[in-house]
C-alpha positions as CSV (number, residue, x, y, z in Angstrom):
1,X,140.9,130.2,110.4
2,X,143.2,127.7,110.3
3,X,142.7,125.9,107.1
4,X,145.0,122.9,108.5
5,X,143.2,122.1,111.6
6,X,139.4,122.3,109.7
7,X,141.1,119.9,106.7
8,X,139.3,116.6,109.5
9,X,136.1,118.6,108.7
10,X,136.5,119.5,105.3
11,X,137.2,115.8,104.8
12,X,133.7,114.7,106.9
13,X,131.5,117.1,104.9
14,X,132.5,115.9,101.7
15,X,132.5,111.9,102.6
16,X,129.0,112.9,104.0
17,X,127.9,114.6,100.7
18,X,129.2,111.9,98.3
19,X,127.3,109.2,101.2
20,X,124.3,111.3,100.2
21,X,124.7,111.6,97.3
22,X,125.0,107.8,96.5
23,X,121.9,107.1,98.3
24,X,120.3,109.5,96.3
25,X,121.4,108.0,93.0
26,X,120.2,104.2,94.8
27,X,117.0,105.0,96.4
28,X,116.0,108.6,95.1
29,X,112.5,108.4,96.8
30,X,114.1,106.8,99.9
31,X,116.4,109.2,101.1
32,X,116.1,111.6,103.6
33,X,116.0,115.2,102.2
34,X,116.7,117.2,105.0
35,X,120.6,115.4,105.6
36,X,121.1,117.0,101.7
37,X,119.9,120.7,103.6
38,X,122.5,119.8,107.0
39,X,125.4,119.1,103.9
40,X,125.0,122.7,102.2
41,X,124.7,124.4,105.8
42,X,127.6,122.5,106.4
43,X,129.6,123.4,103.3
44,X,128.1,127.2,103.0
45,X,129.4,127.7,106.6
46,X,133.2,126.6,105.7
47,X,132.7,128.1,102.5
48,X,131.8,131.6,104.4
49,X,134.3,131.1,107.3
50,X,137.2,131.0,104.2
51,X,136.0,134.6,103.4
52,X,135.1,136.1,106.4
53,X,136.5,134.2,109.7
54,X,133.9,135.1,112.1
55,X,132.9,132.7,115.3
56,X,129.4,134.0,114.7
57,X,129.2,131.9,112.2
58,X,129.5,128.4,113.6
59,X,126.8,129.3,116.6
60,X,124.3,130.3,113.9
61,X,125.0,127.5,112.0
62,X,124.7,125.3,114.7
63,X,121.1,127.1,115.2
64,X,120.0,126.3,112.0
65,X,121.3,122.7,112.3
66,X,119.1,122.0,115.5
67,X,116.2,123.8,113.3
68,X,116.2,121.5,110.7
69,X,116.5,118.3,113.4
70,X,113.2,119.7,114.7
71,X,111.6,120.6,111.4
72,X,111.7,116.9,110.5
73,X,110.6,115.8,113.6
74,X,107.7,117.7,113.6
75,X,107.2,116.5,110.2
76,X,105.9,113.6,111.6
77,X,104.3,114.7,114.5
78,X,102.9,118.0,113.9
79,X,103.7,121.5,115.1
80,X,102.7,123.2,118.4
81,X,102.3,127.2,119.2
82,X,105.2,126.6,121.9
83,X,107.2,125.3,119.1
84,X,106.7,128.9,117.5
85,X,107.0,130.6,120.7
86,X,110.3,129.0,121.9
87,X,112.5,130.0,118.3
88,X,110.8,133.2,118.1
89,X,111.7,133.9,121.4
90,X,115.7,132.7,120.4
91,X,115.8,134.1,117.3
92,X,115.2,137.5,118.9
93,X,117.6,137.0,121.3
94,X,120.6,135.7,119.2
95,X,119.3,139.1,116.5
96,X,119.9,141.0,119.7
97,X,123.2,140.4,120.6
98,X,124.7,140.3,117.1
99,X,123.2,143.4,116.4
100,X,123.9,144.9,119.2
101,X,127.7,144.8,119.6
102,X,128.0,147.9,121.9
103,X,126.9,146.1,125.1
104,X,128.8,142.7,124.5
105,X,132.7,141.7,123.7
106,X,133.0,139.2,120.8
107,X,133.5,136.2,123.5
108,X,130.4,137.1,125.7
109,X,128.1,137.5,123.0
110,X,129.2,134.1,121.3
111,X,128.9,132.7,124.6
112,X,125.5,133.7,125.0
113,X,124.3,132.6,121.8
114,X,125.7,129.5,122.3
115,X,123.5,129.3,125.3
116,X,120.5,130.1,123.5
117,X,121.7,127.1,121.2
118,X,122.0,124.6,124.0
119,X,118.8,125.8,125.2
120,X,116.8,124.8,121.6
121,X,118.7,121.7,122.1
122,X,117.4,120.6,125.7
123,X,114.1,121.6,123.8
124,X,114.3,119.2,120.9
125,X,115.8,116.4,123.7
126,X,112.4,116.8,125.1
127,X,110.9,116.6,122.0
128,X,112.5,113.4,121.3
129,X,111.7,112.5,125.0
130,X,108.0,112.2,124.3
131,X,108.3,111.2,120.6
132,X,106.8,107.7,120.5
133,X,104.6,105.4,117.9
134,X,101.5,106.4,118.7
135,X,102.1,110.6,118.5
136,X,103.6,110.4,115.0
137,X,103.7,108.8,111.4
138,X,106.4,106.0,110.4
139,X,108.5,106.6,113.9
140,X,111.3,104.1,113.3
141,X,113.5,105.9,112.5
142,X,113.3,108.7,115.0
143,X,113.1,106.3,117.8
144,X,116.3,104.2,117.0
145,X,118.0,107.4,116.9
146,X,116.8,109.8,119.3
147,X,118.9,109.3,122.1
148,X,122.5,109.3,119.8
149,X,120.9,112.8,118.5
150,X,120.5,114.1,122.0
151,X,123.8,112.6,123.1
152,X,125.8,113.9,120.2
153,X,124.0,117.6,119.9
154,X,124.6,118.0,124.1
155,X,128.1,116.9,124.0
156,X,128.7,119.1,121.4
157,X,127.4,122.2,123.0
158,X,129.0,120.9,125.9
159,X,132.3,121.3,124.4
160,X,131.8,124.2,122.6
161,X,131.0,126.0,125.8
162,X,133.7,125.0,127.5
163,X,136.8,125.0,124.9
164,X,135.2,127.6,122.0
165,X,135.5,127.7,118.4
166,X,138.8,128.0,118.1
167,X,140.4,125.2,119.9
168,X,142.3,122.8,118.4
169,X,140.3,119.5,119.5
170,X,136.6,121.8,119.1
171,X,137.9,121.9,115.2
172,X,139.6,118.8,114.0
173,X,137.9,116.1,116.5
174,X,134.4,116.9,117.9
175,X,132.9,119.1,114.7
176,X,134.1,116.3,112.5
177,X,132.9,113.7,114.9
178,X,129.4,115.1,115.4
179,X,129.1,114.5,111.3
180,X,129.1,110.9,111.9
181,X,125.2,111.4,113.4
182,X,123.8,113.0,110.3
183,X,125.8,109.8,108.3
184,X,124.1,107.3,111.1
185,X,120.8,108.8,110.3
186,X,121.5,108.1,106.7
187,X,122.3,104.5,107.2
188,X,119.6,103.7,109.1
189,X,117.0,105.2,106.3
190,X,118.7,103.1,104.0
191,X,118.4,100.1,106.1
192,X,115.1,100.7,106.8
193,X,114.2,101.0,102.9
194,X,115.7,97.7,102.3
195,X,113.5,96.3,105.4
196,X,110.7,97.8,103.4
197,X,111.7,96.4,100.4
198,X,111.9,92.8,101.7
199,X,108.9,93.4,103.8
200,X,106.5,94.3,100.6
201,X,107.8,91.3,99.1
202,X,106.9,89.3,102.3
203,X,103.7,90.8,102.6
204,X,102.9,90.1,98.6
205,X,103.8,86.7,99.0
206,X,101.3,86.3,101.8
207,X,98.9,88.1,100.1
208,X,99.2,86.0,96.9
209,X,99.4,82.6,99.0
210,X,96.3,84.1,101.4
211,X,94.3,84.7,98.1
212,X,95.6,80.6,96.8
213,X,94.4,79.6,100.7
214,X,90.7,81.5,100.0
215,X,90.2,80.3,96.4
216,X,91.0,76.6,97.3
217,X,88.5,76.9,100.4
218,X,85.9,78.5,98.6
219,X,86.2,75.9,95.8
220,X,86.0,73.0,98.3
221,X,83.4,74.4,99.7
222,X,81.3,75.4,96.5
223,X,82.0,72.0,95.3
224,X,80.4,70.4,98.0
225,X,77.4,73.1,97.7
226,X,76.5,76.3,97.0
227,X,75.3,77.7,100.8
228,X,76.0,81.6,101.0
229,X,75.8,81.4,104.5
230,X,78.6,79.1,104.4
231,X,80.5,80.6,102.1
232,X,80.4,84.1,104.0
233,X,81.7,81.8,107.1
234,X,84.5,81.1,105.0
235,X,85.4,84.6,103.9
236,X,85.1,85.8,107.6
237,X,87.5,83.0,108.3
238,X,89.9,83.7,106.1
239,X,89.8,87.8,107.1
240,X,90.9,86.5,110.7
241,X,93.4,84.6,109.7
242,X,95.1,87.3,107.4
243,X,94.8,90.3,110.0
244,X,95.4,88.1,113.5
245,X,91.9,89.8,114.3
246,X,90.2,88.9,117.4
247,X,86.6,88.9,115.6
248,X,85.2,89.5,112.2
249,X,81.8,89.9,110.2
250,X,80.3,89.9,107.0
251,X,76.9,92.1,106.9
252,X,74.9,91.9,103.4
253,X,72.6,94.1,102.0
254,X,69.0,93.1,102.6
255,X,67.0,92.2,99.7
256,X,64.0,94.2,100.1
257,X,65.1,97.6,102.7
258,X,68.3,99.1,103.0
259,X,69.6,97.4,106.0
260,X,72.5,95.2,106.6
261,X,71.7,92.1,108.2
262,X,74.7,90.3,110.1
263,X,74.7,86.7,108.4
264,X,78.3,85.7,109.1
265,X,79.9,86.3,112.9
266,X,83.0,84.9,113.7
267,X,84.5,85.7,117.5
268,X,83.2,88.0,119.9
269,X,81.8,90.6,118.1
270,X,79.9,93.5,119.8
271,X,77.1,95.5,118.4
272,X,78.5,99.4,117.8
273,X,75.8,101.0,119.3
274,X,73.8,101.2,122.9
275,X,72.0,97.4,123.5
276,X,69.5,96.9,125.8
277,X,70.7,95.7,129.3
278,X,69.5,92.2,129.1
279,X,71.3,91.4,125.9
280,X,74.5,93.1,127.5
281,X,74.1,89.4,129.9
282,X,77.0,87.6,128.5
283,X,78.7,87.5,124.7
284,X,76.2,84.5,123.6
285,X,73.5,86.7,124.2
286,X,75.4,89.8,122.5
287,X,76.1,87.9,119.1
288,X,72.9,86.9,119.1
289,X,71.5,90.8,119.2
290,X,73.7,91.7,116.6
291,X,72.7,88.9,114.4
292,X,69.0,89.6,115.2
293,X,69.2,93.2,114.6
294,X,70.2,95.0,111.1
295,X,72.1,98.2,110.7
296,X,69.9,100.7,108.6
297,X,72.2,102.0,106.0
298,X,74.1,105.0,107.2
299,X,73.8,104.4,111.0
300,X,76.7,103.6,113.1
301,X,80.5,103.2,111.4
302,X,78.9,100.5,109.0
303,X,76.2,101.6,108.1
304,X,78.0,104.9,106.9
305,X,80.5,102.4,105.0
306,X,78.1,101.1,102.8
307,X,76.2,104.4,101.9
308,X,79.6,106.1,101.5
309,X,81.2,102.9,99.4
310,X,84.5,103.7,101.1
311,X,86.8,102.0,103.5
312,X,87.1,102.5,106.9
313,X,90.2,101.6,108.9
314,X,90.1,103.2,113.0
315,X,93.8,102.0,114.0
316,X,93.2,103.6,117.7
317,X,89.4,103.0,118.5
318,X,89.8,104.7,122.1
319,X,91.5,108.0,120.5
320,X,89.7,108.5,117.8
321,X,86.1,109.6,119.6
322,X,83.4,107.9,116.6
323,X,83.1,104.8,118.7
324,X,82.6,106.3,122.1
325,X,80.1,103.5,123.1
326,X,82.8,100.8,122.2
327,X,85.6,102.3,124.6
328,X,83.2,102.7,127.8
329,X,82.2,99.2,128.5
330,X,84.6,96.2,128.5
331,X,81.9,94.0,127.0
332,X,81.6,96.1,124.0
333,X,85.1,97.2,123.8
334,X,87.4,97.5,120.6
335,X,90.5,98.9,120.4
336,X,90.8,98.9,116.6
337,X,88.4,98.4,113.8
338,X,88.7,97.7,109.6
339,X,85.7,97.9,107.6
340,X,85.4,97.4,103.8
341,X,82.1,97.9,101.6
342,X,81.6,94.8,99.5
343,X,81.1,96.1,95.5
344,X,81.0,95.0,92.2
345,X,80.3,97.0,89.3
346,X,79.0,99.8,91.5
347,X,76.6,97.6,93.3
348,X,76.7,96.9,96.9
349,X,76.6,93.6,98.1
350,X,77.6,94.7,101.7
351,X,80.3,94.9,104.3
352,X,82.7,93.2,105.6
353,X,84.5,94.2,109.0
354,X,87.3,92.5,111.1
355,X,88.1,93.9,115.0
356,X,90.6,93.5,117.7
357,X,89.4,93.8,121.5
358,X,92.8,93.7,123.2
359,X,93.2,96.8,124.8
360,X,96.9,98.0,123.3
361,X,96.6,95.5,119.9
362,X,96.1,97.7,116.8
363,X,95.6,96.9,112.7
364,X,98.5,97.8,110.5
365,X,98.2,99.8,106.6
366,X,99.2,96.0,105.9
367,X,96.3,94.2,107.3
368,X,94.2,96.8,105.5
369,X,95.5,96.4,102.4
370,X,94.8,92.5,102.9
371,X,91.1,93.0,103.7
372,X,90.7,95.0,100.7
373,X,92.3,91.9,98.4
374,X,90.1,89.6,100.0
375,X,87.1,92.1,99.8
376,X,87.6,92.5,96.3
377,X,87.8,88.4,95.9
378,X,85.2,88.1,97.9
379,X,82.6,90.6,96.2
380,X,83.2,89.1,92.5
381,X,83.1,85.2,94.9
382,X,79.3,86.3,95.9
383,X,78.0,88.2,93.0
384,X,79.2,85.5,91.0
385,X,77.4,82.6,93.3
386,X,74.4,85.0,93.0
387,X,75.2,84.8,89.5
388,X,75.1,81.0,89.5
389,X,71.7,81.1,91.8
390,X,70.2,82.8,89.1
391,X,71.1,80.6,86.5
392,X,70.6,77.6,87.9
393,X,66.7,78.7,88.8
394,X,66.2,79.9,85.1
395,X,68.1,76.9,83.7
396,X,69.2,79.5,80.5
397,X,72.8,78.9,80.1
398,X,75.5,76.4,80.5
399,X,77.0,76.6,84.4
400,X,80.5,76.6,83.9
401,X,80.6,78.8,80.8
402,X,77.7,81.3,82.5
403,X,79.8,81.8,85.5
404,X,83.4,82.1,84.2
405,X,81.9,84.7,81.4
406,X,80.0,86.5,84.3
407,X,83.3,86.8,86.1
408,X,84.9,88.1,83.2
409,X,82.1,90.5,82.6
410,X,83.0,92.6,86.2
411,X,86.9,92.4,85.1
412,X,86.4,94.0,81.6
413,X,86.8,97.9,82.0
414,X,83.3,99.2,81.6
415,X,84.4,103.2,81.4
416,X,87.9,104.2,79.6
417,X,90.2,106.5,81.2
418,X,89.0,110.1,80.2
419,X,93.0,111.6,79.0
420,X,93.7,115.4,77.7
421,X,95.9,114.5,75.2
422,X,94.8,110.9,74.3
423,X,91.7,108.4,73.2
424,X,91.5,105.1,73.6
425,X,89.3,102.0,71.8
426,X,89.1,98.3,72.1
427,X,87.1,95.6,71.7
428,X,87.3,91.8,72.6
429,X,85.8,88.9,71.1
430,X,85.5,85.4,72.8
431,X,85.8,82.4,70.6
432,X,83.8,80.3,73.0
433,X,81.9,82.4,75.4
434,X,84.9,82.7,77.9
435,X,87.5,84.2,76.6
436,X,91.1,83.4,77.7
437,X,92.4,86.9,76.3
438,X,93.0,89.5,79.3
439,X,92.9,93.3,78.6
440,X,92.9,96.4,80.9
441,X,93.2,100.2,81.1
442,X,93.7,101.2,85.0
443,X,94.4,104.8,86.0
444,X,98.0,105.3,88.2
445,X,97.3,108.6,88.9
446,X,95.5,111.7,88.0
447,X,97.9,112.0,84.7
448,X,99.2,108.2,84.2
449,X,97.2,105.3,83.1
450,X,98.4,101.5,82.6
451,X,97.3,99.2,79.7
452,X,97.8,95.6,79.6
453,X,97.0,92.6,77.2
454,X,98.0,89.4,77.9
455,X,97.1,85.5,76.1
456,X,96.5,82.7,78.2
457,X,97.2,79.4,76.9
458,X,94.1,77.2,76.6
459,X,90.7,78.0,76.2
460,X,87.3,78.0,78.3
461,X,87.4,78.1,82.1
462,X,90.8,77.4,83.0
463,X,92.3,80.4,80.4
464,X,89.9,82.7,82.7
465,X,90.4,81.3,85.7
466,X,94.0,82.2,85.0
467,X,93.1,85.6,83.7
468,X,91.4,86.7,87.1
469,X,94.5,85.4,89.0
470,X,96.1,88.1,87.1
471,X,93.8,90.5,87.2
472,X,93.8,90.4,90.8
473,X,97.6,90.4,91.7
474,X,98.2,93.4,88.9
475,X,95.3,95.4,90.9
476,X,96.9,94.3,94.3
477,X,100.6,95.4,93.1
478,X,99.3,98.5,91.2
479,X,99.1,100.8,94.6
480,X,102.6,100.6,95.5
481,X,104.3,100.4,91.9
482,X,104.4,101.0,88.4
483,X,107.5,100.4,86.5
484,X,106.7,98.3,83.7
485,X,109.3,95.8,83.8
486,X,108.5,95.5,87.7
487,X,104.3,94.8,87.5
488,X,105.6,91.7,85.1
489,X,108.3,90.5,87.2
490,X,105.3,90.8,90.0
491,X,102.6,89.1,88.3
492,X,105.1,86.4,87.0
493,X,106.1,85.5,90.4
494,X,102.6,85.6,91.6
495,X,101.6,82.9,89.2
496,X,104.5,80.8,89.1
497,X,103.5,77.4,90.9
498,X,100.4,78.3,91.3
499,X,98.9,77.2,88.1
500,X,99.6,74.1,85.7
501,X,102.2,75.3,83.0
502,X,100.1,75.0,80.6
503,X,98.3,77.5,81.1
504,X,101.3,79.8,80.6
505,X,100.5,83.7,79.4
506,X,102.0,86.4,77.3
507,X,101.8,89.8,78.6
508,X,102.1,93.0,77.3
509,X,102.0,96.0,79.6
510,X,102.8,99.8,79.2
511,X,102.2,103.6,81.3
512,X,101.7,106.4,79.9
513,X,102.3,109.5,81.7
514,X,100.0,112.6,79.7
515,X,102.5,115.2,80.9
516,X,105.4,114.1,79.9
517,X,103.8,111.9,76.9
518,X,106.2,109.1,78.1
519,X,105.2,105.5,77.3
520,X,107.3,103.2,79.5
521,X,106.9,99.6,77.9
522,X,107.7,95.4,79.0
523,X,106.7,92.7,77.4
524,X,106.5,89.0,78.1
525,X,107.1,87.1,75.0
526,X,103.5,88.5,73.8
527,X,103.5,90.3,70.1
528,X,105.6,93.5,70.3
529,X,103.4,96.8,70.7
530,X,102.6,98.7,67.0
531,X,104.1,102.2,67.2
532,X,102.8,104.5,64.9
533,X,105.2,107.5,64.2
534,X,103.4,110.3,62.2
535,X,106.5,112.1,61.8
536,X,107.8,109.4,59.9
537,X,105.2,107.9,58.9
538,X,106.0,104.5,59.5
539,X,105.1,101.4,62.2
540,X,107.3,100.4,64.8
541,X,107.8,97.5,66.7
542,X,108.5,97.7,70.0
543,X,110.2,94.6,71.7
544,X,111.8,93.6,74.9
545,X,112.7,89.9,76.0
546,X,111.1,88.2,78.5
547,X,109.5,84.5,79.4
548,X,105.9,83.8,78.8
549,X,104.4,84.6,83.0
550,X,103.9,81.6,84.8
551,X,106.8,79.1,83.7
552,X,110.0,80.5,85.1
553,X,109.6,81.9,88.5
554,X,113.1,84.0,88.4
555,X,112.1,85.1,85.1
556,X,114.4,89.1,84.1
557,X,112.0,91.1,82.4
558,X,113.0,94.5,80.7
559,X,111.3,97.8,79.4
560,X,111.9,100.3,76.8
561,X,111.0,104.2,77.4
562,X,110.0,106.4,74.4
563,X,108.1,109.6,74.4
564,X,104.9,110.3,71.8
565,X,103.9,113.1,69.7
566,X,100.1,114.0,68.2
567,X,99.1,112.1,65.7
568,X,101.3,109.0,67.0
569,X,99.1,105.7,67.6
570,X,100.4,102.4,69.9
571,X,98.7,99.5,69.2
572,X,98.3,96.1,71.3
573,X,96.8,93.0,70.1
574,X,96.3,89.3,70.6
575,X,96.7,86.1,68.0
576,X,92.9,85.7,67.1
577,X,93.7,89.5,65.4
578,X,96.5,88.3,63.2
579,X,95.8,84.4,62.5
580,X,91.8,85.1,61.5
581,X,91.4,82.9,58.6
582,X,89.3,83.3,55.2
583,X,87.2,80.9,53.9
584,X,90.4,79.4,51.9
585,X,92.6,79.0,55.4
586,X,94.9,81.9,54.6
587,X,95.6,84.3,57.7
588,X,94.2,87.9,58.6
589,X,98.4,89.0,59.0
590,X,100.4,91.6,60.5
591,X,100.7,93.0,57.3
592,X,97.2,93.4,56.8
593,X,96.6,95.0,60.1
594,X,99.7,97.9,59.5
595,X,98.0,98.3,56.0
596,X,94.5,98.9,57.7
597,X,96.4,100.7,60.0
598,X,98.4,103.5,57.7
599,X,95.3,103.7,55.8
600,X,93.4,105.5,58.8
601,X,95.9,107.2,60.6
602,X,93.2,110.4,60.6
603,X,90.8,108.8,62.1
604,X,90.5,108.6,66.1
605,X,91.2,105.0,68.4
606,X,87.0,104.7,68.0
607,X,86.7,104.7,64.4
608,X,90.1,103.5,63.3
609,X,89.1,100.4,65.8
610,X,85.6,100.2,63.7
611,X,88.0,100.0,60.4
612,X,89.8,97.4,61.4
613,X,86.6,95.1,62.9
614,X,84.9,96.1,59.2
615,X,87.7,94.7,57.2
616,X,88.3,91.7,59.5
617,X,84.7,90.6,59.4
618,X,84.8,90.9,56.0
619,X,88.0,89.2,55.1
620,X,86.9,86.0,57.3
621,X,83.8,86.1,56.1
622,X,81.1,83.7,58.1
623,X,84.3,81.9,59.4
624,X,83.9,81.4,63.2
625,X,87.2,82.8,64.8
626,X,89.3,79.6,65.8
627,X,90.9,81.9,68.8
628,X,90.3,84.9,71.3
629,X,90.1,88.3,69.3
630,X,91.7,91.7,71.6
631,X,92.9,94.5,69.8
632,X,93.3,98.1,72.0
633,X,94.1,101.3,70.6
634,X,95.3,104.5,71.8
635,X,95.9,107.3,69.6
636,X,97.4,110.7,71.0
637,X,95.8,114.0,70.4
């Protein structure tokens, strides 16, 4: 080979791995892994040719390239028994005449390999021919380049056929050249993460201001007076407006037999099984059926959501074959259908469902992920006005007080995450009923949990009105990420302008990952997080800068990453822990928490927790605690 004339490609392959390999460091989980398996064909090729000059190698490779091209297309479309047929049938072929070298002259067999290669490339231009949106997952990409792949990979061939391997212009201009496709396709899945990017942020900002839009209208309206019809009118509402659906319902559970009776319809929207003809008459007659007639529990798509308690989301209606009867008749037609069971604390209130009926118009992951927010909002909204019902009608507690500590009730983790190599314990004490302290433990994954602890400023009402806010945009921003520092940049934008600044919070939030043992760690001006090292036998605190949430809308947050060993203990606690006071005014302290602490570093989160409670409640006496008390612990096993 000519090692002058291949220095253009040498030069392309190693632009394109560095280009790879920069997107790699920049967007790990972003980048497209099968460009990094086109580099080392690439570079194994050359690498070979060096050693052993043989054309066969550049038609092989070339067969391999086209391979992986159709590999990750049919990634995201799914593979067919021609697809098998068709390589198997090429692959024998191209085994054939490389093996068999008595029949054929170096030039013919090459030639005829290269056929077999512009043959699997006609194949995958037909491929990419049919390749549309509704035949595949997350197309984009694909689509904006299909016709450059097809142009480049023919032309290629093209040349190859008619100049060879060898020629001058085959090796320093069109190899090289065809490189810049693989770097295009690279671009472009860097482009599109950053769409991504700024599309999630988009999307959480109208999420956060869609959830603001509800609250106000439900408070309006609850102000004015408490009318659950009304109120489900509202929620319906708001589920059009966030989904641009063309008709919506909210179904709730009867009292007395497991139906769902149809108390909120907003649009046009048809029953989901067979009517009788009269009520088929026009659509003022068909609402009025639905209404009229509850869904027993299990029957038709939502019925089956609320026995099954899961969501439902149909993006194609007519393709999908479980709505047969809504794809026959124009009157009863939808072309895409969301669905979400309405629970609280593992009761089900009932169901909430938004459609479109434009033949064509489908629901996106996006408006799904919407009706779930506003499902959640609104199930906590209702049990919480059923809530108030009761307590109005047995006149037992204060209102305002009854309600916000109900609401806080549903929001306070009932069950703790169940970990192999960890144990958690906690316990929260309200110094007026409703308490303004916020604590969870929410499982990531199979093998990561979160923890958080966070102060509101104030007391009462507002301090847990605050405190859902956040509970609700950490459980909304939860599914799509997990980097400390990140959930309170999140939150922190989330709240900011929405809420009077006095009512700031600290926050303190960390993961922790059971197989790796990795605690990843951010805090937002709330008291730093109590390591407990029992190899050295000595508390830590862990610290990162950071804004209260809620006052600086631009605020930079940081984390810390450390790993954890048996025996070690990380402890989290609010103000009403460390400024208890004793009959004579002096403080609970730090110091007498870590003392408590090192004492009972045998003992497990559960009975190291009661420790701590015991000697509190006797150091402050029959004091009332002036503020919040929150303390969680999780030791490692």
């Amino acid at each position: 080979m000519d090692f002058t004339a291949a220095l253009p490609r040498f030069f392309a392959e190693v632009f394109l791995l560095l280009l790879w390999l920069a997107a790699l460091k920049k967007k790990w989980d972003r980048t497209p892994v099968f460009i990094g398996w086109i580099i080392v064909i690439l570079v194994l090729r050359d690498a070979a040719v060096l050693f052993y000059p043989s054309e066969y190698l550049f038609p092989l490779s070339n067969l391999l390239l086209v391979a992986v091209y159709f590999i990750w297309i049919r990634s995201k479309t799914g593979f067919r028994n021609l697809d098998i047929a068709f390589f198997s049938f090429s692959a024998a072929v191209i085994a054939f005449i490389v093996l068999d070298m008595t029949l054929l002259n170096l030039a013919v067999s090459i030639f005829y390999i290269d056929l077999a290669v512009f043959a699997a490339m006609v194949y995958l231009a037909l491929l990419l021919g049919v390749f549309s949106e509704f035949t595949s997952e997350k197309p984009e990409i694909v689509i904006r380049t299909r016709f450059a792949i097809i142009a480049v990979m023919l032309l290629y061939q093209v040349s190859v056929l008619l100049y060879g391997y060898s020629n001058q212009f085959s090796v320093s201009v069109v190899m090289p050249a065809s490189y810049l496709l693989h770097g295009y396709i690279l671009y472009l899945y860097l482009g599109l993460a950053s769409e991504e990017d700024q599309n999630t942020l988009k999307a959480f900002r109208g999420d956060v201001e869609a959830l603001f839009e509800f609250m106000s209208s439900m408070g309006s309206a609850i102000a004015e007076k408490i009318d659950i019809p009304s109120i489900l009118n509202i929620i319906v509402q708001s589920a059009l407006r966030n989904t641009a659906a063309d008709a919506g319902t909210a179904l709730i559970v009867d009292k007395y037999e497991d139906k769902l009776n149809a108390e909120a319809i907003q649009g046009i929207y048809p029953p989901l099984s067979p009517v009788p003809d009269i009520a088929s008459v026009n659509p003022t007659v068909l609402k009025d059926y639905f209404r009229s007639h509850p869904i027993p529990i299990g029957q038709t798509v939502l019925g089956e959501v609320a026995k099954s308690g899961d969501s439902l989301f149909i993006r194609d209606v007519i393709s999908d074959g479980r709505m047969e009867f809504n794809s026959e008749n124009n009157i009863f037609l939808i072309s895409s259908i969301i669905a979400i069971p309405l629970i609280v604390s593992k009761r089900l209130l009932g169901v909430i469902s938004v459609v479109k009926r434009a033949e064509g118009q489908f629901f996106s992951e996006q408006d799904l992920s919407r009706l779930q927010t506003l499902a959640e909002f609104a199930s906590v909204t209702i049990d919480t006005l059923y809530t108030y019902m009761e307590v109005l009608e047995k006149r037992q507690i204060d209102r305002e007080i009854g309600i916000a500590a109900q609401i806080q009730d549903k929001l306070i983790p009932k069950q703790l995450p169940e970990l192999k190599v960890a144990n958690f314990a906690f316990f929260s004490n309200p110094a007026r009923g409703v308490s303004g302290d916020y604590f969870d433990l929410i499982e990531l994954d199979s093998h990561k949990v979160g923890v958080v602890i966070g102060d509101v400023a104030g007391k009462g009402v507002p301090a847990s009105l605050v405190m859902v806010m956040i509970h609700s945009i950490l459980q909304l921003i939860l599914n799509s990420e997990d980097e400390a520092y990140k959930v309170i940049s999140w939150i922190n934008r989330g709240i900011t302008g929405k809420i009077d600044i006095d009512h700031y919070a600290t926050l303190s939030f960390f993961t922790f990952d059971e197989e790796t043992r990795e605690v990843v760690y951010s805090n937002a001006a709330h008291h730093p997080l109590m390591f407990y090292s029992k190899k050295m036998n000595k508390i830590y605190r862990v610290e990162t800068r950071g804004l209260p949430i809620g006052i600086e809308k631009n605020s930079t947050y940081h984390q810390k990453r450390f790993t954890v060993e048996p025996g070690d203990l990380l402890i989290l606690y609010t103000d009403g822990i460390v400024e208890a006071m004793n009959p004579e005014g002096v403080q609970y302290s730090r110091k007498s928490l870590e003392r408590m602490i090192l004492q009972n570093t045998h003992l497990s989160a559960r009975k190291l927790m009661d420790k701590i409670k015991a000697d509190l409640h006797e150091y402050t006496g029959r004091e009332k605690p002036m503020d919040d008390q929150t303390l969680v612990i999780m030791k490692v096993t």
